[in-house]
C-alpha positions as CSV (number, residue, x, y, z in Angstrom):
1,X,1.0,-11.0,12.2
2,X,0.9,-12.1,16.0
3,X,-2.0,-10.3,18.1
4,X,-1.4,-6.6,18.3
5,X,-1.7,-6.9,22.2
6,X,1.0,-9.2,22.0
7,X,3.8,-7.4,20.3
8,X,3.5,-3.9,22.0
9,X,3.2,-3.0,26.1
10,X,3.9,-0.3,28.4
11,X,3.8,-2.4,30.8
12,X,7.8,-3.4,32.5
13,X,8.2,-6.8,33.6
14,X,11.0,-7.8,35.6
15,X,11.5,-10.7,33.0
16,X,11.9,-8.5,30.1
17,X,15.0,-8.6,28.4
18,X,16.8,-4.7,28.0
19,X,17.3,-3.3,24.1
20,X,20.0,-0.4,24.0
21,X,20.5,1.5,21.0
22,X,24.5,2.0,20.2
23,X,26.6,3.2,17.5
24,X,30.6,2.8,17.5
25,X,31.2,5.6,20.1
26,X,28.3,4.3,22.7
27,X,29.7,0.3,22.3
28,X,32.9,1.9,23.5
29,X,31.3,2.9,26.9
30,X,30.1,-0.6,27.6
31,X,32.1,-3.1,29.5
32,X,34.8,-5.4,29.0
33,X,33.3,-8.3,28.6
34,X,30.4,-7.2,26.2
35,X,33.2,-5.1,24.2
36,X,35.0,-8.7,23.7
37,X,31.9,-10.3,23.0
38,X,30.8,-7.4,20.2
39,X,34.9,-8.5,19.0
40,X,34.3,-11.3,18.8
41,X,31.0,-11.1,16.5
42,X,32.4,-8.5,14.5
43,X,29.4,-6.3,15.9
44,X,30.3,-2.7,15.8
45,X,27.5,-1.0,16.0
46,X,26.5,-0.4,12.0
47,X,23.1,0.7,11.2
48,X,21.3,-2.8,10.6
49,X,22.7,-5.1,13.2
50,X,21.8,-6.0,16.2
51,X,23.9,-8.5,19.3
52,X,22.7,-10.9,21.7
53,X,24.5,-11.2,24.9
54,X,23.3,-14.7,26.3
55,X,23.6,-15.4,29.8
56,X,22.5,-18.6,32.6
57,X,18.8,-17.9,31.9
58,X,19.2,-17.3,27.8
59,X,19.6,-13.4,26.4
60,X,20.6,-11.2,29.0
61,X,20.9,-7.8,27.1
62,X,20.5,-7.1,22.9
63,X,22.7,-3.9,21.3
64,X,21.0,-3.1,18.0
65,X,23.4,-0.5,16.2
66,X,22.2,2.4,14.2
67,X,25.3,3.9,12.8
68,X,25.4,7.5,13.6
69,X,21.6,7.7,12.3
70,X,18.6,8.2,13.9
71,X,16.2,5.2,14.5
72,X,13.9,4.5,11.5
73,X,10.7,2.2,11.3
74,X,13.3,-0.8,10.4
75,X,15.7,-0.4,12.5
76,X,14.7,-3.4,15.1
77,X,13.1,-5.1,12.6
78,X,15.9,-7.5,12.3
79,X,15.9,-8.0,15.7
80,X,12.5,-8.4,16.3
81,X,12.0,-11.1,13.3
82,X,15.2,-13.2,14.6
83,X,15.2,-12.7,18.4
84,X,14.1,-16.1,20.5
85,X,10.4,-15.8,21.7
86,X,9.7,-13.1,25.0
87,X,9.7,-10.3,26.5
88,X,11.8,-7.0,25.5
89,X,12.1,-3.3,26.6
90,X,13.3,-0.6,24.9
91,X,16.1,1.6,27.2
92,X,16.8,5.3,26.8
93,X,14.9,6.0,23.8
94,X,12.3,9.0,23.7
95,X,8.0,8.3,22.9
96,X,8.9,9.8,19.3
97,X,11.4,8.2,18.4
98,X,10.1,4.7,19.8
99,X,7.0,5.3,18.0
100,X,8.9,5.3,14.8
101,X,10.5,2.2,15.4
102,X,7.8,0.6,17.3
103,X,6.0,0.0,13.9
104,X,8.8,-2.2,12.0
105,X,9.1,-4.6,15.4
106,X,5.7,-5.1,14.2
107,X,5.7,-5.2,10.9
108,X,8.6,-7.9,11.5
109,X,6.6,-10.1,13.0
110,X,3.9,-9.9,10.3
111,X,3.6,-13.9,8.6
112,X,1.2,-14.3,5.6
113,X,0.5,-18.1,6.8
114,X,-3.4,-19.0,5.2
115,X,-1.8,-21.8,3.3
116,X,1.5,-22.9,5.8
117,X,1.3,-26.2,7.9
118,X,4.4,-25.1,10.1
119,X,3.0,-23.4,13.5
120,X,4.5,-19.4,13.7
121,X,7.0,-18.9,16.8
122,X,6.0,-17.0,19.6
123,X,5.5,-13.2,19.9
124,X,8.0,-10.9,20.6
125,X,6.9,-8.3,23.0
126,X,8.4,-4.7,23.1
127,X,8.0,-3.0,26.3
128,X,7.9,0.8,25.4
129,X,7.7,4.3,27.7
130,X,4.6,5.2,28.9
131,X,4.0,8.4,26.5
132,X,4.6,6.2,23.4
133,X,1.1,6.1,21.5
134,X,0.9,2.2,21.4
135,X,-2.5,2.8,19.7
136,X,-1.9,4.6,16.4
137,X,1.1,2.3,16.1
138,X,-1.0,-0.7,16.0
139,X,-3.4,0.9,13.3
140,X,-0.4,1.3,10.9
141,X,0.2,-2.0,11.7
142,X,-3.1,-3.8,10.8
143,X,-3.5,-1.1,7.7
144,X,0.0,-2.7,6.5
145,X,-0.9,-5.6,7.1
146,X,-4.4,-5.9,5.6
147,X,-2.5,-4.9,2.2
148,X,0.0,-7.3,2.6
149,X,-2.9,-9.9,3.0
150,X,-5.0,-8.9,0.1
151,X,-2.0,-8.9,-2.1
152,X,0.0,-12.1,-0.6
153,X,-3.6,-14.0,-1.5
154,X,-3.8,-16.2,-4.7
155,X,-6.2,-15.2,-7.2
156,X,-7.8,-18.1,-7.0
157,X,-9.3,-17.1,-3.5
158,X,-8.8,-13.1,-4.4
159,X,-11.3,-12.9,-7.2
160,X,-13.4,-9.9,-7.7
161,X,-16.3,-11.3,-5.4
162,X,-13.4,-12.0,-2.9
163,X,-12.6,-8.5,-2.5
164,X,-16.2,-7.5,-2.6
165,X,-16.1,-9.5,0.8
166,X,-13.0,-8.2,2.0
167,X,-14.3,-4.4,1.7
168,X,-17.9,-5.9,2.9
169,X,-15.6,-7.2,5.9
170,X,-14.2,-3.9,7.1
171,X,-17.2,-1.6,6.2
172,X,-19.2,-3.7,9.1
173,X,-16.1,-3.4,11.4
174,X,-16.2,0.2,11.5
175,X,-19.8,1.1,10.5
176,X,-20.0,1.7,7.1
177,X,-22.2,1.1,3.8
178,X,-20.9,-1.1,0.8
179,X,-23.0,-1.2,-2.3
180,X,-21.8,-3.4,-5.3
181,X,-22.8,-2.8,-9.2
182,X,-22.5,-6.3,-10.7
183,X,-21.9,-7.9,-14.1
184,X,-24.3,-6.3,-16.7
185,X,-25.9,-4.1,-14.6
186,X,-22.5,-1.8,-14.8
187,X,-23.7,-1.2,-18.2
188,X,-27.5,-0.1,-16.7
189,X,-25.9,2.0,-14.4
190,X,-23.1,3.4,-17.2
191,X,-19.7,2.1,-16.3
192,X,-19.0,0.6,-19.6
193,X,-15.2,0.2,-19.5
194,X,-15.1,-1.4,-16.0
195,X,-17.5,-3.8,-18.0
196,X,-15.8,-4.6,-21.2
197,X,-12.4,-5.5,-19.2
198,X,-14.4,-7.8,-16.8
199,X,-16.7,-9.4,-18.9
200,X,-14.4,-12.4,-20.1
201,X,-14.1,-13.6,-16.8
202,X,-15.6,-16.9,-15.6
203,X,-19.3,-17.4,-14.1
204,X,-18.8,-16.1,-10.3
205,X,-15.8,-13.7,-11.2
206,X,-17.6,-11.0,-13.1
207,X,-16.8,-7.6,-13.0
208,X,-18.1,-5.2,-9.9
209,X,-17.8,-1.3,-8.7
210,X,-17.4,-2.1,-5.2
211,X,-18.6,1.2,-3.6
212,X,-18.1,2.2,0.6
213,X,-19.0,5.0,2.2
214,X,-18.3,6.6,6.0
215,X,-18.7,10.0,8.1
216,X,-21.4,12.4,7.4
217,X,-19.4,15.0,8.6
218,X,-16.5,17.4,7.8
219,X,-14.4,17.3,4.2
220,X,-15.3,14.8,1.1
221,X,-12.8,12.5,0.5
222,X,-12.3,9.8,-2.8
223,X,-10.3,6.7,-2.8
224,X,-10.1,4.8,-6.1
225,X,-8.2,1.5,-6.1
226,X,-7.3,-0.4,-9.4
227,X,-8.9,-4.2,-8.2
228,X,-7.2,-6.2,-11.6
229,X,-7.6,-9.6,-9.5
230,X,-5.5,-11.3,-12.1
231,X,-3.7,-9.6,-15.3
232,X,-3.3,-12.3,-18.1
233,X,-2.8,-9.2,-20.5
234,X,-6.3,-10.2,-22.0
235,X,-6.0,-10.8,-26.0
236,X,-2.5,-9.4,-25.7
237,X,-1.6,-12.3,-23.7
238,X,1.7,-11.7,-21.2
239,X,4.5,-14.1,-21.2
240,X,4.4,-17.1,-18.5
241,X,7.1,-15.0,-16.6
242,X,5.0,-12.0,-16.7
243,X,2.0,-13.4,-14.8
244,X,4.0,-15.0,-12.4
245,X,3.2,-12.0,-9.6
246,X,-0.2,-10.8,-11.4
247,X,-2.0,-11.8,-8.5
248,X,-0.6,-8.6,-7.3
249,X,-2.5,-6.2,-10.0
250,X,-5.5,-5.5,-7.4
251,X,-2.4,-4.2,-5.0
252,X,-4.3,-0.7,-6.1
253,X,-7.5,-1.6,-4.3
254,X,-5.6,-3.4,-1.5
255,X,-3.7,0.3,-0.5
256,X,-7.3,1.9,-1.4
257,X,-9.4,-0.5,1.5
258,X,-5.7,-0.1,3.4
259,X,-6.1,3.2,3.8
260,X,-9.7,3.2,4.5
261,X,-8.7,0.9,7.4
262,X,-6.6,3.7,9.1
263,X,-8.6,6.9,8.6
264,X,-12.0,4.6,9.9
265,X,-9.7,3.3,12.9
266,X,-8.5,6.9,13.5
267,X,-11.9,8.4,13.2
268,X,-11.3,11.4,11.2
269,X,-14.1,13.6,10.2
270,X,-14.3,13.3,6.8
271,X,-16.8,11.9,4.7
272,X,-15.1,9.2,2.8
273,X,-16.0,7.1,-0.2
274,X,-13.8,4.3,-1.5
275,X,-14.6,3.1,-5.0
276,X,-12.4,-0.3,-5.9
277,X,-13.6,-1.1,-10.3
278,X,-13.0,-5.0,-9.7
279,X,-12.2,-7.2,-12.6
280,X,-10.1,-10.3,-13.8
281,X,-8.5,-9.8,-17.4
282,X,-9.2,-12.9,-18.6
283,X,-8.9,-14.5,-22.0
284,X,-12.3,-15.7,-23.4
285,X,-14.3,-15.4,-26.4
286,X,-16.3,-12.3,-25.5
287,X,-12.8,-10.7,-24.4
288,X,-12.5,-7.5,-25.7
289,X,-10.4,-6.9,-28.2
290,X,-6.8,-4.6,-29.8
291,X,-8.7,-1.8,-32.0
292,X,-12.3,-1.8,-29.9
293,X,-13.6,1.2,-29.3
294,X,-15.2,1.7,-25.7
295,X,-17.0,4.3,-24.0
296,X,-16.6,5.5,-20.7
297,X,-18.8,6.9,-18.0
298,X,-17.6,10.2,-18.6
299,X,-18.6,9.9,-22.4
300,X,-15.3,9.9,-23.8
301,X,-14.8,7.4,-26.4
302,X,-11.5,5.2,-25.9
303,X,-9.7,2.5,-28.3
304,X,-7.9,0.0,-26.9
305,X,-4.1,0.1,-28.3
306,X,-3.4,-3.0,-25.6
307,X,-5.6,-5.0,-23.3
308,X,-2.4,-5.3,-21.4
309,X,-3.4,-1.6,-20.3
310,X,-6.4,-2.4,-18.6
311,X,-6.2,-0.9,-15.4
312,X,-6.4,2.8,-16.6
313,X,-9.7,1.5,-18.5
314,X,-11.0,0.3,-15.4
315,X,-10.1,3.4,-13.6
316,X,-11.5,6.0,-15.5
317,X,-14.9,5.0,-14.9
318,X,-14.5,4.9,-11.2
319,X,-12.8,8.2,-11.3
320,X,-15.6,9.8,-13.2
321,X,-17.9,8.8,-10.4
322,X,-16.0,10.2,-8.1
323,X,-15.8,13.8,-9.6
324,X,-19.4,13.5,-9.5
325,X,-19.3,14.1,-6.1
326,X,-17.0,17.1,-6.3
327,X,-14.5,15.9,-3.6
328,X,-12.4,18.3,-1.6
329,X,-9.5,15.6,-2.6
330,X,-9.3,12.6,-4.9
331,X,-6.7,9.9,-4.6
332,X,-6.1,6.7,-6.7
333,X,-3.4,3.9,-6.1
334,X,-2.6,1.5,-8.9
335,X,0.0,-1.0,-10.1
336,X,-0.6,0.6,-13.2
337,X,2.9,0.5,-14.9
338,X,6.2,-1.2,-15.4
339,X,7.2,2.3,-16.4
340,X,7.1,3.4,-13.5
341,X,9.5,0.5,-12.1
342,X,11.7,1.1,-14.8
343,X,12.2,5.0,-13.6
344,X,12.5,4.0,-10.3
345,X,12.4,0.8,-9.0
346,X,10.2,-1.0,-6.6
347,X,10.1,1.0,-3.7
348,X,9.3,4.6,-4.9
349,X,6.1,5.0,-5.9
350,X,5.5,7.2,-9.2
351,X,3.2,10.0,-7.4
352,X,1.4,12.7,-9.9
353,X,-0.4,15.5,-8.0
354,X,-2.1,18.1,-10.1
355,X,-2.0,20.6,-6.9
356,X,1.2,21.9,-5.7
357,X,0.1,22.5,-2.1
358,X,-1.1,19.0,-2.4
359,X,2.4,17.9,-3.2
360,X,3.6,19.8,-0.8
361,X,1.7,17.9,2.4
362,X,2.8,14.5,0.7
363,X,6.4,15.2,0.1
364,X,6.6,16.6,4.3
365,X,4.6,13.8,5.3
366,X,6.8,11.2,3.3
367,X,9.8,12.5,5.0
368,X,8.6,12.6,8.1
369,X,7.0,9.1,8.0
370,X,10.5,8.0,6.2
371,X,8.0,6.6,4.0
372,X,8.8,7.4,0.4
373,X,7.6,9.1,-2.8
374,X,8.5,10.8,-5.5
375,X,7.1,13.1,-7.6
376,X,6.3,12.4,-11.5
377,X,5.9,15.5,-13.8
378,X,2.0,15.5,-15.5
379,X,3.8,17.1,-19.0
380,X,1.0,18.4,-21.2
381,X,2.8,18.0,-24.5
382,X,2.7,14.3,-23.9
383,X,-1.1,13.8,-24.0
384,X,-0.7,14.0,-27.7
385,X,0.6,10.9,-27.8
386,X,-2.7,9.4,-26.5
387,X,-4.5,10.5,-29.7
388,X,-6.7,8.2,-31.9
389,X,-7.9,8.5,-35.4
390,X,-10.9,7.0,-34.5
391,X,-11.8,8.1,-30.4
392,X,-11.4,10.6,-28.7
393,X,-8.2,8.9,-27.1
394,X,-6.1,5.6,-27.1
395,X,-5.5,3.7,-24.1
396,X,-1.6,3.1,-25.0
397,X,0.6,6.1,-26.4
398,X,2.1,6.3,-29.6
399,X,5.7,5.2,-29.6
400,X,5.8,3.9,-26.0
401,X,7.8,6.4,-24.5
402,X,7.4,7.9,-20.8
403,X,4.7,5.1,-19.7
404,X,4.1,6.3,-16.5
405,X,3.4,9.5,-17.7
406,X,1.1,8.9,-20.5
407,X,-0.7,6.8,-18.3
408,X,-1.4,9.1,-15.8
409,X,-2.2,12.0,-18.2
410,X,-5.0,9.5,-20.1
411,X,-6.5,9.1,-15.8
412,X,-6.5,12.8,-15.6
413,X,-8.7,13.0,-18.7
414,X,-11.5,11.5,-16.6
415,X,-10.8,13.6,-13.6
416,X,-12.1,18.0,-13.1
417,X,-9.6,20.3,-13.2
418,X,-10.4,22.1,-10.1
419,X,-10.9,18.5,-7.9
420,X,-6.9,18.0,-6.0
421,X,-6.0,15.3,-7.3
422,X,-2.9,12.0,-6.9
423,X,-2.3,9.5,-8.6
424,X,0.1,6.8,-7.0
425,X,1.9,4.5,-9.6
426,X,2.7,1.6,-6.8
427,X,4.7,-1.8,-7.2
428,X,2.6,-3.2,-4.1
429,X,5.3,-6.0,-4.1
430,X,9.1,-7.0,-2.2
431,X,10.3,-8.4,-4.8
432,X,13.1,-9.8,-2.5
433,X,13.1,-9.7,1.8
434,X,14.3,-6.5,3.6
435,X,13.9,-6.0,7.8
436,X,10.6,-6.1,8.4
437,X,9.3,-5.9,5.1
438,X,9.1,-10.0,3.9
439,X,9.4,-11.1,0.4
440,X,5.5,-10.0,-1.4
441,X,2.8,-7.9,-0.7
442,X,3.8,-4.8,0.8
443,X,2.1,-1.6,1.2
444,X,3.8,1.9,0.0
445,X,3.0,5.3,0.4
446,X,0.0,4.3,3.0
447,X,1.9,6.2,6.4
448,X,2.4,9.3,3.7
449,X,-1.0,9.6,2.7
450,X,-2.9,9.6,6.0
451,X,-0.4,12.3,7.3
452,X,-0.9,14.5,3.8
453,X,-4.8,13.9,3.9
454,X,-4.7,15.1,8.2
455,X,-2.5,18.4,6.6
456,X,-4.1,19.1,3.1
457,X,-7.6,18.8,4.6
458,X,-6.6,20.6,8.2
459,X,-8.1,18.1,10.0
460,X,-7.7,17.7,13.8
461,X,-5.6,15.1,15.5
């Protein structure tokens, strides 16, 4: 993405180029010549489009139509991804509204280019009014962005020691401590699952508990992100078209450091722990194995059904260590299903909250951000189908119905009854280009989350 202080100003130039919002009735009130001109383009205002009006000295004026709806985070998007390099300033639109909408222009201009030889065009600068708060725009921004970037990376440069540095990264940009459990001494310091899935990996990917804390003050709150660097499916190899994306898997721990990102930028007083279990399911012959029996940090005893189910393995120890330190509210983000896509798609992440008031703050905070979620039911009578005849549980359910579900139920095994608790079940992925929202990596849920945690903890600001 081009330089935050590049793409947002309240600051009017006489060179900047107006934006007015229109629908069908407004375009009416322009004048001749630009109603011939929106003719002539077959521009009429719809929700999604945008018009540039060119004049002596280039584009003169841009109409971006929203229908009869109100502006959304995408709704300039379009424009802001297409229009020529420059300067731009938003006309008749109020500091709320503009906020909203601020973010896709953006997001738009967001370019994932580590490995591109083609230079990025210029900026495009959006000139907004003087009460819009330029500042917690440009935090969601970066927090999208960083998950975009973790995710967009190959694994070949996103290994687990990569995304030790990238958490080791941002805990010295705002302050905070970063301890990492390495290898074999996970099973000195009892995280034995996070272990078994890791331990095929190759010298110099070997599995880690990556482990940040910050604040001293105010309300304990747990992020866990699922860090699966690369998913072969382990003994249960995957197809070659199902580890095309894989690279994706540590999306979990990308929304985890994400949102870390935002509430250290925002300085909210809580005291915040993010723990990311990184591994690579790799084949090897130390892999583990269909019919092992592993135990967990928690001291439940688990056989593996699939080693295509890691990522609830690798979760359950991290969760357990986060119970330990009896948080006022736990959270985990993982791309832990295709369940879950199968329900509902790629954008909706599958959200399971074991406290209703919890649900609450994240269903009015999704709607407010227009970023959205949607609710999962945690049904009891499906734990059953997690049961073993030799462990205390299986990592797969019996008969492979309601995926999501079981999967989430087997997390909350490993998580106290009384802690709040959600569980988002995200895709972390575009699987094809919308405005502002390119084709892979994308982050989902993150706007949501920061506005439940302000609400469900009754924090300030």
């Amino acid at each position: 993405m081009a330089k935050k202080t590049a793409l947002l100003s309240r600051k009017l130039t006489p060179k900047a180029v107006p934006i007015q919002i229109v629908d069908a009735e407004l375009l009416e009130e322009k004048s001749e010549a630009v109603q011939a001109w929106a003719k002539a383009c077959k521009f009429t205002g719809e929700a999604g489009t945008y018009l540039r009006l060119q004049g002596k000295k280039g584009v003169e004026l841009v109409l971006i139509g929203t229908g009869s709806a109100p502006l959304t985070p995408w709704s300039l998007a379009d424009a802001a991804a297409n229009l020529p390099e420059g300067v731009y300033a938003l006309q008749d639109v109020d500091a709320g509204e503009c906020e909203v909408a601020a973010l896709g222009w953006c997001l738009a201009q967001y370019r994932f280019s580590r490995y591109r030889s083609d230079e990025a065009t210029g900026p495009r600068t959006l000139i907004v009014p003087e009460s819009t708060d330029i500042e917690m725009v440009e935090k969601f921004a970066e927090a999208v962005s960083l998950v975009r970037d973790l995710v967009n990376t190959p694994a070949e440069h996103m290994g687990p020691a990569d995304l030790q540095d990238a958490a080791e990264a941002l805990a010295e940009e705002f302050g905070a401590s970063c301890e990492t459990i390495v290898g074999d001494d996970l099973l000195d310091e009892n995280f034995p699952a996070i272990h078994a899935v890791g331990r095929a990996a190759a010298e110099g990917r070997e599995p880690r508990l990556i482990d940040l804390k910050w604040g001293t003050k105010g309300p304990k709150l747990a992020i866990v992100g699922k860090g699966v660097c690369f998913d072969t499916g382990g003994l249960d190899l995957k197809p070659a078209s199902g580890m095309l994306i894989m690279k994706k898997d540590m999306g979990g721990a990308a929304h985890a450091l994400g949102l870390a990102r935002l509430i250290m930028a925002s300085k909210l007083k809580v005291q915040l722990r993010v723990l990311v279990p990184a591994v690579e399911n790799a084949v090897s012959g130390n892999a583990y194995r269909p019919g092992d029996v592993i135990m967990t940090r928690k001291g439940l005893s688990v056989e593996i059904g699939n080693t295509d189910a890691e990522g609830r393995v690798v979760l359950c120890d991290a969760l357990a260590l986060a119970g330990e330190d009896k948080p006022d509210l736990l959270m985990d983000f993982a791309t832990l299903t295709g369940a879950a896509r199968v329900a509902l798609g790629p954008d909706l992440p599958a959200t399971y909250a074991n406290d209703d008031k919890l649900w609450a703050a994240l269903e009015a905070e999704a709607k407010d951000a227009q970023d959205p979620l949607w609710r999962m039911p945690l049904w009891a009578p499906y734990d059953a189908m997690l049961k073993s005849e030799i462990a205390d549980m299986n990592n797969t359910a019996e008969g492979g119905f309601g995926g999501s579900i079981t999967a989430a139920l087997y997390l909350q095994r490993f998580v106290d009854a009384e802690t709040p608790w959600v569980h988002f079940d995200v895709f972390s992925w575009m699987p094809s280009a919308k405005p502002g929202r390119p084709k892979g990596g994308e982050a989902q849920g993150l706007r949501a989350s920061f506005g439940a945690i302000k609400k469900f903890l009754q924090l300030d600001g």
